[in-house]
C-alpha positions in Angstrom: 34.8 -55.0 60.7 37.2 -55.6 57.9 36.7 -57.8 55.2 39.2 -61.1 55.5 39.0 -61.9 52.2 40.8 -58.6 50.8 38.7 -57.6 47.9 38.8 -61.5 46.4 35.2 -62.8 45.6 33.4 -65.7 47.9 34.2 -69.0 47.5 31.7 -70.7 45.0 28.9 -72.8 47.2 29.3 -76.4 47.0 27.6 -78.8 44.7 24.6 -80.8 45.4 25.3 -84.1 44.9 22.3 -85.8 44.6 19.9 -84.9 41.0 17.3 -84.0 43.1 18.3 -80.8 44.3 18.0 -77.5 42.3 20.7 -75.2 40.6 20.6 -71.4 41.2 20.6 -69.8 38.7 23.8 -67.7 37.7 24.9 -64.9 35.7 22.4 -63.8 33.1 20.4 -67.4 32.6 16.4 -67.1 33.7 15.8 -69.4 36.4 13.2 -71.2 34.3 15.7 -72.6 31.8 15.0 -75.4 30.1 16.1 -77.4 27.1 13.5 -78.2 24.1 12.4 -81.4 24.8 10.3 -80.9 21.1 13.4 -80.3 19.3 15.4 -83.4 21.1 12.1 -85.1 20.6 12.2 -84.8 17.1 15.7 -85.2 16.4 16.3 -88.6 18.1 13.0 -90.2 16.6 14.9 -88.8 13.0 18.5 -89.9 13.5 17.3 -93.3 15.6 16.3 -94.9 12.2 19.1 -93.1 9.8 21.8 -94.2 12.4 20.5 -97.6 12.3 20.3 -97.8 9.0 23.9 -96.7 8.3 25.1 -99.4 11.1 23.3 -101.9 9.1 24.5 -101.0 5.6 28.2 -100.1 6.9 28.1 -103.9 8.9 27.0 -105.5 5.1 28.9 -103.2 3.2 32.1 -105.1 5.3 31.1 -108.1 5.7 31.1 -108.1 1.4 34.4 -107.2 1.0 37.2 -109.1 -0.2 41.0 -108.7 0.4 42.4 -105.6 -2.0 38.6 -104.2 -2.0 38.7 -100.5 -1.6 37.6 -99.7 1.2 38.8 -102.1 3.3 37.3 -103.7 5.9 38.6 -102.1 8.6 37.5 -98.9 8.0 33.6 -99.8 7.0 33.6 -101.8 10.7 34.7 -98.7 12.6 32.0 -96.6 10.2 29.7 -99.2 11.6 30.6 -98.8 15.0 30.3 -95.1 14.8 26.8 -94.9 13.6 26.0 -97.8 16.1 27.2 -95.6 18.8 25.2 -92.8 17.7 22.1 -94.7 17.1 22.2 -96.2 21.2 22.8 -92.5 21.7 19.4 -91.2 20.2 18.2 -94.4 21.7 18.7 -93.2 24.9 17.8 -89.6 25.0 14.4 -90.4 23.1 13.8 -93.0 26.0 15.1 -89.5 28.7 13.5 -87.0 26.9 10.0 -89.5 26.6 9.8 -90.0 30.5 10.7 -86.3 31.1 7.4 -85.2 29.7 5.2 -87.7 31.2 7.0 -86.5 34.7 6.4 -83.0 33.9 2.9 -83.4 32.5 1.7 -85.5 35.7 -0.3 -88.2 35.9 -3.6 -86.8 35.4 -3.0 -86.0 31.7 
């Protein structure tokens, strides 16, 4: 029979919705890709504190500061904001990357 498509590749299969399910692998990466949960490990417990830190000091820093005061205000608040975002973000992937490796390890170990 002839092909219908004429020459153009398949359609790409639908998404699985749910996170359960598992990705084929495509193109050149190995099926048993992962990402470093040491390295994200390591990173968040670093940054958590220094992120922290920073929102604290930035927070301080302009809540200290008087009218003319160079910087102002404004920007030490949104420096504070920034790190304060960055610090629930480390929060959080220490807490993923934490139950992640219990999961995988099981719960004999």
């Amino acid at each position: 029979m002839a092909d219908d498509r004429h020459g153009r590749p398949a359609p790409p299969e639908p998404r699985a919705r749910s996170g359960t399910a598992r990705r084929t692998p495509s193109g050149s990466e190995p099926a048993t890709a992962r990402s470093a949960l040491g390295l994200r490990l390591i990173l968040s417990a670093l940054f958590l504190p220094v992120f922290a830190a920073a929102t604290a000091g930035f927070a301080v820093w302009a809540a200290h500061q008087r009218p003319g005061d160079s910087p102002g205000e404004g920007p030490l608040t949104a420096l504070a904001v920034i790190c304060g975002v960055l610090a629930l973000a480390a929060a959080l992937d220490l807490v993923r990357v934490t139950a992640r490796r219990r999961r995988e390890r099981g719960p004999d170990r």
